[in-house]
C-alpha positions in Angstrom: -31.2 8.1 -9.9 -32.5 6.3 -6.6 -29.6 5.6 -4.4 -29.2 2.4 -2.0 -29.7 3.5 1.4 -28.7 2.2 4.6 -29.6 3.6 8.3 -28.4 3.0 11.3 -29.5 5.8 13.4 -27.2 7.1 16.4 -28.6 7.5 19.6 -28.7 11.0 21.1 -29.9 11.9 24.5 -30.5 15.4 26.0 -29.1 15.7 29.4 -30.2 18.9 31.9 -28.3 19.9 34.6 -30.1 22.5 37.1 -28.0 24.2 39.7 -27.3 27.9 40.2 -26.6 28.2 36.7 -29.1 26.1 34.2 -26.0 24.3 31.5 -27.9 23.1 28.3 -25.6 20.8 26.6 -25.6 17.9 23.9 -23.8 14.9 24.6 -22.9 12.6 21.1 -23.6 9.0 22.6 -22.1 6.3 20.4 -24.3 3.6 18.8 -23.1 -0.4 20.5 -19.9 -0.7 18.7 -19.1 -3.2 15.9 -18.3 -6.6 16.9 -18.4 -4.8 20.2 -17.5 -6.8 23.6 -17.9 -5.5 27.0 -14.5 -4.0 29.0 -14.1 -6.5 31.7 -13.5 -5.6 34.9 -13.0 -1.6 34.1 -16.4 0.2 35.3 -15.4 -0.2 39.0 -12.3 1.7 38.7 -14.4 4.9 37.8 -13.7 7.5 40.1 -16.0 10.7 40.0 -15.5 13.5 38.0 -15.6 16.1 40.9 -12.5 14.8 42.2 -10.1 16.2 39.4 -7.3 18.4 39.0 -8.0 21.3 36.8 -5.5 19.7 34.0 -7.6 16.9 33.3 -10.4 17.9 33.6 -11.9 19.2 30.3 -10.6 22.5 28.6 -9.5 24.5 32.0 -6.2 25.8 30.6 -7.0 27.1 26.7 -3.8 26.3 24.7 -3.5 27.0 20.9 -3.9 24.9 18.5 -1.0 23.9 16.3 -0.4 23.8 12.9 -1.2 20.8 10.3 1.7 19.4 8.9 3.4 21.3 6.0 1.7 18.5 3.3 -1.8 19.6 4.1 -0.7 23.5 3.4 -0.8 22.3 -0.7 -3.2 20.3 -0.7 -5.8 22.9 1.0 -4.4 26.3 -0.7 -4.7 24.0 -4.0 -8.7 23.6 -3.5 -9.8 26.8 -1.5 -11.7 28.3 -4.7 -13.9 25.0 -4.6 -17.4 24.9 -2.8 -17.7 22.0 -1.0 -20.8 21.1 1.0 -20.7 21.2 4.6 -20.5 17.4 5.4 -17.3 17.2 2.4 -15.6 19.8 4.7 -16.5 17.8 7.8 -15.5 14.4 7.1 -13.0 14.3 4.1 -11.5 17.8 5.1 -8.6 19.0 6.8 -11.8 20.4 9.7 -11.7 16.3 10.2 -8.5 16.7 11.3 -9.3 19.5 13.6 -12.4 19.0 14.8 -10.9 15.2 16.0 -8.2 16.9 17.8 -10.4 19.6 19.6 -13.0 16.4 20.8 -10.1 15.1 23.6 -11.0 14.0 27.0 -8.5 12.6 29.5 -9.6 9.5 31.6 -7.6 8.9 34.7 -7.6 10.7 37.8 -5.4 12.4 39.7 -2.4 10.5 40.8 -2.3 8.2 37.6 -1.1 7.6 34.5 -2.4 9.8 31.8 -4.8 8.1 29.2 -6.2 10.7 26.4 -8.8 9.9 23.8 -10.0 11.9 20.5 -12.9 11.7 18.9 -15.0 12.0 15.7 -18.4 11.8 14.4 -18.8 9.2 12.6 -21.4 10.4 10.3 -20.7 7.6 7.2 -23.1 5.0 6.4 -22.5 2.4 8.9 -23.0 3.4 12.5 -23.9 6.8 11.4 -24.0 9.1 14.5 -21.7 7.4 16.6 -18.2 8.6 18.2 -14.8 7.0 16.7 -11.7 6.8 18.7 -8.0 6.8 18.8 -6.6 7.1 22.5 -2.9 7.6 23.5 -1.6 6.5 26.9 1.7 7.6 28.6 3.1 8.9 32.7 4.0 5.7 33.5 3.5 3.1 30.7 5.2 -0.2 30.7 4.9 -2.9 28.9 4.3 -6.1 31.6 6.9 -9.0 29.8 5.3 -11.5 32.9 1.7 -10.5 32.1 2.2 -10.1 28.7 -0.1 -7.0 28.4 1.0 -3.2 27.9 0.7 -1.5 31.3 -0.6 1.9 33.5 -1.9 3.0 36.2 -5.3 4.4 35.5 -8.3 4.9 37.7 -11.1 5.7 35.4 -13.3 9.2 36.0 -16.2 10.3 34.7 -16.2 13.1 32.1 -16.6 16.7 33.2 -19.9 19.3 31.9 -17.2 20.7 29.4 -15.9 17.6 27.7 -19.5 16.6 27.2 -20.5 19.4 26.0 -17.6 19.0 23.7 -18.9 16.1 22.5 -16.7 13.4 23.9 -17.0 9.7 24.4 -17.1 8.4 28.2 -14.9 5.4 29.1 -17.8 3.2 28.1 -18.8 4.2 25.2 -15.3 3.4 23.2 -16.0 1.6 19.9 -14.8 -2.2 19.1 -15.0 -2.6 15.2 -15.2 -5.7 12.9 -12.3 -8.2 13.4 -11.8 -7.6 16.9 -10.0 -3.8 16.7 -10.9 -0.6 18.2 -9.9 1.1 21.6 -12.5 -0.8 23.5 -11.0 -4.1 22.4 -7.2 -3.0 22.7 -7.5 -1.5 25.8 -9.8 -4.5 27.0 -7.6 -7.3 26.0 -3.8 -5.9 24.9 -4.1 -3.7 28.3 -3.8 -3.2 32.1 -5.3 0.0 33.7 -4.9 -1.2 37.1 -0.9 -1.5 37.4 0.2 -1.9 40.7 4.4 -1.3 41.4 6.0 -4.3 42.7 9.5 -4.3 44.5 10.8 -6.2 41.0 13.0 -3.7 39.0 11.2 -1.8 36.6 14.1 -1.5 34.1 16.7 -4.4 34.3 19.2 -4.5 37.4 21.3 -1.7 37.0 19.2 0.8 38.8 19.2 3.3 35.7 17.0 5.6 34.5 13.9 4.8 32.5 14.4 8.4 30.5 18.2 8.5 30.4 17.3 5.2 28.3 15.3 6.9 25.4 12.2 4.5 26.1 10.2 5.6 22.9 7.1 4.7 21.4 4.6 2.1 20.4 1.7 2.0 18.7 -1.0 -1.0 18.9 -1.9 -2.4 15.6 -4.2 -5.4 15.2 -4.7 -5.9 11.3 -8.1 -6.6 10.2 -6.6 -8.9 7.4 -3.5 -9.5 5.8 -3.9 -9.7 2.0 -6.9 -7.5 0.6 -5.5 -3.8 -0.1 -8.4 -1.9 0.8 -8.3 -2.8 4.4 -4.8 -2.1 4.5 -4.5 1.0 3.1 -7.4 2.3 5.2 -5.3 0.7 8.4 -2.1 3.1 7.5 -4.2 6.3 6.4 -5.9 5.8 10.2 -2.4 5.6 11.8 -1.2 8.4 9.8 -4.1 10.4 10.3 -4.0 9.6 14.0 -0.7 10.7 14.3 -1.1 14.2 12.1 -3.9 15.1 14.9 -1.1 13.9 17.7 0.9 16.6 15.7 -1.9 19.6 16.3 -2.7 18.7 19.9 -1.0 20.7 22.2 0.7 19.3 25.3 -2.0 20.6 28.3 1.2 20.9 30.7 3.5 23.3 28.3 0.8 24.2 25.8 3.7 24.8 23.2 4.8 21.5 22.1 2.6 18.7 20.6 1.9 15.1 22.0 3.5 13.6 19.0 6.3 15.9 16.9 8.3 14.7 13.9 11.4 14.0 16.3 9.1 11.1 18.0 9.1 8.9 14.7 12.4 7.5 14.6 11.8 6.6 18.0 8.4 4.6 17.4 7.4 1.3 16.6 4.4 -0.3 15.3 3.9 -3.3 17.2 1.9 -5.7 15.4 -0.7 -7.9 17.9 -2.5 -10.5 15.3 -0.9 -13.7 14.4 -1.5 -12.9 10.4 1.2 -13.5 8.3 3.1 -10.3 6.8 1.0 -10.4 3.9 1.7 -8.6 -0.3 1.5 -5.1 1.9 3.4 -5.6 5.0 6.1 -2.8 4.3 3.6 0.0 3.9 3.4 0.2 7.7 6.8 1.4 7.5 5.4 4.9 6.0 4.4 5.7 9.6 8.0 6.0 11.5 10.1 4.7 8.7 10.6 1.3 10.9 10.0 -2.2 9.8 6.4 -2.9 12.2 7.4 -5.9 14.5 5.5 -8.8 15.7 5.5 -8.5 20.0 8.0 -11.1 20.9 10.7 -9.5 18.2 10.0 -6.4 19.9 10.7 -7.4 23.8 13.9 -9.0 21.5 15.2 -5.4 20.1 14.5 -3.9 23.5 16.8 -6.4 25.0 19.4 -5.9 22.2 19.2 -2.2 22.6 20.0 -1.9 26.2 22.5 -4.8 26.3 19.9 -7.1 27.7 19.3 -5.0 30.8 15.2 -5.2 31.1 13.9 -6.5 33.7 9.9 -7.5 34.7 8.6 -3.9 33.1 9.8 -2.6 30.0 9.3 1.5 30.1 7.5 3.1 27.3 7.2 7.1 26.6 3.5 6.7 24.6 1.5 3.8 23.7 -0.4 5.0 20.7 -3.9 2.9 19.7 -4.7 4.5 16.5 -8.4 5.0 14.7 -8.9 1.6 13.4 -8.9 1.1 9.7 -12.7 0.3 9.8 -13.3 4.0 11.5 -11.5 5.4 8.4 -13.9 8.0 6.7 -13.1 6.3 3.4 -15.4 3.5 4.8 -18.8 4.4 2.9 -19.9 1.6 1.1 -23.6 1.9 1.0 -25.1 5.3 0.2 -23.7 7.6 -2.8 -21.3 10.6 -1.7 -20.7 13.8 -3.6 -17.7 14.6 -2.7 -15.3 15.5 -5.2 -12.9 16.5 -2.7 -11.0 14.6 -0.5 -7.7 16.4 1.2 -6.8 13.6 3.7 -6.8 10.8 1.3 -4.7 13.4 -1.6 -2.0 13.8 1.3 -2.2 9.8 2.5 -1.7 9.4 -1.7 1.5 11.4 -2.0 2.8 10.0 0.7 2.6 6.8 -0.7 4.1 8.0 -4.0 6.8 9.7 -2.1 7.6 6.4 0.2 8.2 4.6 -3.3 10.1 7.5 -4.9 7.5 7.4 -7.6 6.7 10.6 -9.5 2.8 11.3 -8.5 2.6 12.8 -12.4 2.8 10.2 -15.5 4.6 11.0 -18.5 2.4 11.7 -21.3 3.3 11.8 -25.0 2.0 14.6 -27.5 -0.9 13.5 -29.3 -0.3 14.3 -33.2 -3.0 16.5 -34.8 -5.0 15.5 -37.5 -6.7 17.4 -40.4 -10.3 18.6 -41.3 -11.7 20.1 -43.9 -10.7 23.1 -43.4 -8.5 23.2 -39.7 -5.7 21.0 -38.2 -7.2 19.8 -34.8 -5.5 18.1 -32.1 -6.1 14.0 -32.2 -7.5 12.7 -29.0 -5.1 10.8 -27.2 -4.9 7.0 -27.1 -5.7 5.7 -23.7 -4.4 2.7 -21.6 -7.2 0.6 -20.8 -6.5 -2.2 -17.7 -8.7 -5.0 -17.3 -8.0 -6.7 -13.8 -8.5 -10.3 -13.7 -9.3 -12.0 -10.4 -8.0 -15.8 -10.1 -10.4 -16.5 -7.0 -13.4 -15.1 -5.7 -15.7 -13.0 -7.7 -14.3 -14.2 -11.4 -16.2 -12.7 -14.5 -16.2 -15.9 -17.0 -13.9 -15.3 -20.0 -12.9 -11.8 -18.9 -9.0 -12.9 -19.7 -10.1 -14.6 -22.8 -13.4 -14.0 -25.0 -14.2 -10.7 -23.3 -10.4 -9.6 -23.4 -9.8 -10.6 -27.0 -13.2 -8.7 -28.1 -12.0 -5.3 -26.6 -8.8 -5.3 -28.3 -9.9 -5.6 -31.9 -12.9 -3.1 -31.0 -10.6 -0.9 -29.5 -7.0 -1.4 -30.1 -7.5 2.0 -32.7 -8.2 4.3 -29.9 -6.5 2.3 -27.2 -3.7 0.2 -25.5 -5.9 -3.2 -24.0 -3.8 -4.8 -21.0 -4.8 -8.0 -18.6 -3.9 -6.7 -15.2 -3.1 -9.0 -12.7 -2.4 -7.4 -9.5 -2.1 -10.0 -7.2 1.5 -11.5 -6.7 3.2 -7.8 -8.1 5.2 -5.6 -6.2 3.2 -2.8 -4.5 4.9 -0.4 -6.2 4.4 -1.8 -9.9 1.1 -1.9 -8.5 1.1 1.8 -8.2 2.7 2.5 -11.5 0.4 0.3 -13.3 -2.6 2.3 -11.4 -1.1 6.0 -12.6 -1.0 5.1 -16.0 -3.8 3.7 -16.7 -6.9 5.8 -18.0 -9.7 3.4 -17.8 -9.7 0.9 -14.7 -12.3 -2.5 -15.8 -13.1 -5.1 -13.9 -14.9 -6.7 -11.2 -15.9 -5.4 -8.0 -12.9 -6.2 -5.4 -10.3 -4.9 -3.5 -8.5 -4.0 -6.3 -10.2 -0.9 -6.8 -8.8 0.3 -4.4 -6.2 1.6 -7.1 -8.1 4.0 -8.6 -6.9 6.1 -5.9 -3.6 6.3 -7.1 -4.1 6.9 -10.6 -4.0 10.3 -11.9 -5.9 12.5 -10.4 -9.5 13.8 -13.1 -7.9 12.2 -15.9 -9.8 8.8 -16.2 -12.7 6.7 -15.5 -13.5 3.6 -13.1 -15.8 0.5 -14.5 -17.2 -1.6 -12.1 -18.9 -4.4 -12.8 -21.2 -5.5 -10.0 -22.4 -8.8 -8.6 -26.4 -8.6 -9.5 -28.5 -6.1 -7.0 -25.3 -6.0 -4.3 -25.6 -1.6 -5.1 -22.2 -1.0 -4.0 -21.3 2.7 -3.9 -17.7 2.4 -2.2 -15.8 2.4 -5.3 -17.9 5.0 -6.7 -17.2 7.3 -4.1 -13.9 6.8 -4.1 -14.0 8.0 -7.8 -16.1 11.0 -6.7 -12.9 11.7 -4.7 -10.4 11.3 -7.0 -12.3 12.9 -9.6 -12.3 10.2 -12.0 -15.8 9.1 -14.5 -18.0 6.3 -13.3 -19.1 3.7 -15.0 -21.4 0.4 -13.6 -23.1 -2.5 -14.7 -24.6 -6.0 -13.0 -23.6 -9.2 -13.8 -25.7 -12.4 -13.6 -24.3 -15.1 -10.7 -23.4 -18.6 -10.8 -24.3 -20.4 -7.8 -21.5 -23.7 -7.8 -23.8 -25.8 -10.6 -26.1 -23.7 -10.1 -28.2 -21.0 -11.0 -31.5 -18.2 -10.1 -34.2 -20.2 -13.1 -37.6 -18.8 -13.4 -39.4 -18.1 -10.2 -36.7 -18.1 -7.9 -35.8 -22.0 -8.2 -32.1 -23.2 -8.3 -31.9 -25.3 -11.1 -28.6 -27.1 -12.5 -25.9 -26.2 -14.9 -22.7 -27.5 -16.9 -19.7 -26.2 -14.4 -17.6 -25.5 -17.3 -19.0 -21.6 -17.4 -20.4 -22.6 -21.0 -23.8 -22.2 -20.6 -25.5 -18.8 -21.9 -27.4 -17.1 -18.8 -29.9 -14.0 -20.0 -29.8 -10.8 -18.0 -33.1 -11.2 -16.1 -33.7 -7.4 -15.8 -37.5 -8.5 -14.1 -36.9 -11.4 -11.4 -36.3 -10.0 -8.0 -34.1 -12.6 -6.4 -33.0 -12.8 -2.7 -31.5 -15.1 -0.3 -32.6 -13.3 2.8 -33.8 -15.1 5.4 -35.8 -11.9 5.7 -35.4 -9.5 2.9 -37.2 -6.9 4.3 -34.6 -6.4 6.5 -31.6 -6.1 4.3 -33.6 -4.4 1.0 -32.1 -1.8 -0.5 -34.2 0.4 -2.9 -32.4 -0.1 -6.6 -34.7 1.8 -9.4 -31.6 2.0 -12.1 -31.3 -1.1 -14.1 -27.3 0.1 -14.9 -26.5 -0.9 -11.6 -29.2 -3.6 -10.7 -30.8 -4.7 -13.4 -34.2 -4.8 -12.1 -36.8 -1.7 -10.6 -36.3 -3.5 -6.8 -34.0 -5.7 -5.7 -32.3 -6.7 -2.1 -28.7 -7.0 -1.2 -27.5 -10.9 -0.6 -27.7 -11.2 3.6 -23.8 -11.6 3.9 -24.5 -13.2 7.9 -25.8 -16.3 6.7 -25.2 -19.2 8.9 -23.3 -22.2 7.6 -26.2 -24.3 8.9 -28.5 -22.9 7.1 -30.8 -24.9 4.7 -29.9 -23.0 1.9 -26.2 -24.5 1.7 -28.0 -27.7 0.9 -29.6 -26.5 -2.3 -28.1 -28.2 -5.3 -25.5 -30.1 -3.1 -23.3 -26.8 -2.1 -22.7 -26.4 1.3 -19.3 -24.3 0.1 -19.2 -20.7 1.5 -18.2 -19.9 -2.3 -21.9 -19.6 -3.1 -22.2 -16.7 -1.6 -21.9 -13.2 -3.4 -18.4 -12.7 -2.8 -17.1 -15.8 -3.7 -19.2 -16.5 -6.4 -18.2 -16.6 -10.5 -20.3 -14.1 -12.9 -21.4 -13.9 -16.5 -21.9 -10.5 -18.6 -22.8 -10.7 -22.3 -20.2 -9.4 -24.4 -22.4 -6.8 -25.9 -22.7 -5.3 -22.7 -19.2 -5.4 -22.0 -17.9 -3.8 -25.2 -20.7 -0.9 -24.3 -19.8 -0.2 -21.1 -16.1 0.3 -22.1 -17.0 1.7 -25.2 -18.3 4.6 -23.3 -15.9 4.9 -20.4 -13.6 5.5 -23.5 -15.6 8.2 -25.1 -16.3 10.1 -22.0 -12.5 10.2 -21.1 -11.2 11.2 -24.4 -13.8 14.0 -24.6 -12.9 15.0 -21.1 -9.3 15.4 -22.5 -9.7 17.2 -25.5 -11.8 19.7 -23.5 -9.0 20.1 -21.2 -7.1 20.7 -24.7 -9.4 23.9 -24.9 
């Protein structure tokens, strides 16, 4: 099968140092980042690396390496007989965790604050071969209530030969991600490196002692979104898995205890920086410390409260925490096909979600009653729960809650119990029930997908149904993961009134979703500007429907002449937004076999 491929090569540059001793070394430089802006006012405050003390710079005093947490001690001892290939082990393995926690460099100089950043390859399909960070500042971190920023003292150094031969990220070279998040963007607009003391009190009027006051923790969180579940949960597993590699770094000053213990998350909070409303999945930021995440303003507030109003111009902070943004999470991999069937970080981020909700990660299942051959009594195979999801807005398959809905039931209500899932307005955690007991996931592509990570684990089957020629693979590989059967199909679009006629033309059509469109399994329909440079290869017609066929451009520009095609200038005629037809032949077949292959799957189990 021909996969959909997307490159964007990372940059790499061979650097050689000749002295007395000749130091060969490879130095990982990051691709520009996404949505990336330039650090204001930050190169001049570099200070060279020569002028360091032997703590920060680079690896100078080896400490050990602590343990993972306890949860990653199952999961891994549960999955050691498996061979995984060496880029599983790498990116969706517990090495992620350690290799991101041995790729540290520290970038203040002597005499400052301390700011510390981790890094990873990022070796996914978007910016493949660039470094993602997470960074953690503390020694002297305020928060500035007058300058309304997050505050320390920081003169910027370069990096030392052994942090770049360790494969670190200079200052620089931090990453900004799509909807303005990242450490570059944070640390460019949220905070202020150059903090100079002023003769105003630091901590209210009563003179006391920033430390005797417990000053705790804060970690920077600007959402992406607020209602689409896929960004979310990405978001909390990259704070979590920030914090689990906080919980294996060793403290460079006593080497024995770890820049972020167990004891530090009662006394952090996640401060929240955009001005999103809380959104369906607000409360599962309060997995990370088991705090309610507040807004800035209600923050500065509980301070106050806390310490009887006694703050004064600088509010003292132990760590400010910018975790790996949720668009650096590994589980990002939309575009090219992973075969992974592994994936420890994202089993541990799952329990933990079950665990949060008090929800039992293993459904009940009833005894299926045996039946009889001709000659044997054999085991029945077990009736399945089959959920349809049904999206309201964007991306709604025509008659999928009616005429398609109605057909599945009386073709399969003998091997199966048909449900209409609508996710959208239900508590998170019926969400999560619904997702565990359901065997065979339908619908069309979306967000709400993303619950096939939290139903049970090998024991059922994902159906996507695809806009035409868009060769997703996210979902797919987050079935790889989970170890659950695939199953995809295209389905034909509806452009407003409109639709693709023979060669290539928009022609009209009745808005009331009556009209029959054929699968055109031989046009090859774009809306590029330029499709070479957004093709994607597509060879299997289960996915595309046609031998070659290009991704919709999703940057197209409002202006652009083809929003005055048909009278639509709406940004709902473009793939994401736009509603779909399948024949109901097709439909039937494609569950039809997600079905078969599950119940065979179970009655092998059976032995």
């Amino acid at each position: 099968m021909a996969t959909c491929t997307l490159s964007a090569p990372g940059r790499r540059r061979t650097v050689f140092f000749s002295g007395f001793v000749l130091l060969l070394f490879l130095s990982l430089r990051s691709l520009p980042g996404r949505n990336q802006a330039p650090v204001q006012g930050l190169e001049e405050q570099q200070a060279s690396p020569g002028e360091e003390d032997p703590e920060r710079n680079g690896y100078q005093s080896a400490v050990a390496a602590l343990p993972l947490p306890p949860e990653y001690n199952v999961t891994s001892s549960s999955r050691e007989s498996e061979t995984q290939s060496q880029f599983c082990k790498d990116r969706f393995g517990t090495k992620f965790l350690e290799d991101f926690r041995d790729r540290r460099a520290d970038y203040c100089s002597e005499g400052s604050s301390n700011l510390t950043c981790f890094h990873t390859v990022n070796s996914g399909s978007f910016a493949s071969g660039s470094l993602d960070s997470f960074c953690v500042a503390r020694d002297g971190t305020f928060f500035d209530i007058h300058g309304h920023k997050f505050a320390l003292g920081c003169q910027i150094r370069g990096l030392s030969d052994q942090e770049k031969v360790l494969g670190a990220a200079s200052f620089q070279e931090l990453q900004s991600y799509q909807y303005l998040t990242g450490p570059k963007y944070l640390l460019s607009e949220w905070v202020n490196l150059d903090l100079r003391m002023s003769p105003k009190p630091l901590y209210g009027t009563s003179g006391g002692s920033p430390k005797s006051k417990g000053k705790g923790s804060v970690i920077l969180l600007k959402r992406e979104v607020d209602g689409n579940l896929w960004h979310c949960l990405n978001e909390v597993m990259a704070i979590l898995s920030s914090l689990d590699v906080l919980r294996t770094a060793p403290d460079r000053v006593s080497g024995q205890e770890a820049m972020f213990s167990p004891d530090d998350f009662p006394r952090t909070d996640i401060i929240i920086l955009d001005e999103y409303p809380d959104g369906p999945y607000f409360e599962l930021f309060s997995m990370v410390s088991g705090r309610k995440p507040l807004r800035l303003t209600e923050w500065v507030e509980s301070r106050r409260s806390r310490d009887s109003g006694d703050i004064g111009a600088m509010i003292p902070i132990d760590k400010i925490i910018i975790p790996l943004a949720g668009a650096a999470n590994p589980l990002w991999s939309d575009w090219v096909s992973i075969e992974c069937r592994d994936n420890s970080i994202l089993r541990v981020f799952v329990q933990r979600v079950f665990d949060f909700y008090g929800i039992p990660r293993i459904r009940h299942r009833d005894t299926p009653s045996p039946h009889t051959s001709s000659f044997f009594l054999l085991p029945s195979p077990p009736r399945l729960n089959v959920s349809i999801v049904v999206r309201k807005n964007s991306r709604k398959l025509i008659g999928i809650d009616e005429l398609l809905f109605e057909a599945a039931k009386v073709k399969f209500s003998h091997v199966a119990d048909i449900r209409l899932v609508d996710f959208e307005g239900k508590p998170f955690q019926e969400q999560i029930q619904i997702a565990r007991d359901t065997d065979v996931l339908v619908g069309m592509h979306g967000a709400g997908f993303t619950h096939v990570m939290f139903m049970e684990e090998g024991r059922g089957a994902l159906v996507e149904i695809q806009p035409d020629r868009l060769c997703h693979k996210g979902f797919r590989n987050l079935a790889k993961m989970t170890r659950q059967l695939y199953f995809v199909a295209g389905a034909n679009k509806i452009l407003g009134n409109c639709y693709p006629g023979p060669g290539g033309n928009l022609e009209p059509m009745p808005d009331d979703g009556t009209a029959f469109l054929p699968y055109d399994t031989s046009r090859c329909w774009s809306f590029t500007t330029n499709p070479e440079d957004w093709s994607f290869a597509c060879s299997d017609p289960k996915v595309t429907g046609g031998e070659k066929s290009y991704m919709i451009c999703k940057n197209r520009a409002a202006s652009d002449d083809w929003y005055q095609t048909c009278n639509k200038k709406e940004a709902s005629d473009i793939w994401w937004m736009t509603r779909y037809i399948m024949e109901k032949d097709r439909f039937l077949n494609l569950i039809g076999d997600a079905i078969e292959a599950v119940q065979k799957r179970e009655m092998d189990r059976k032995g």
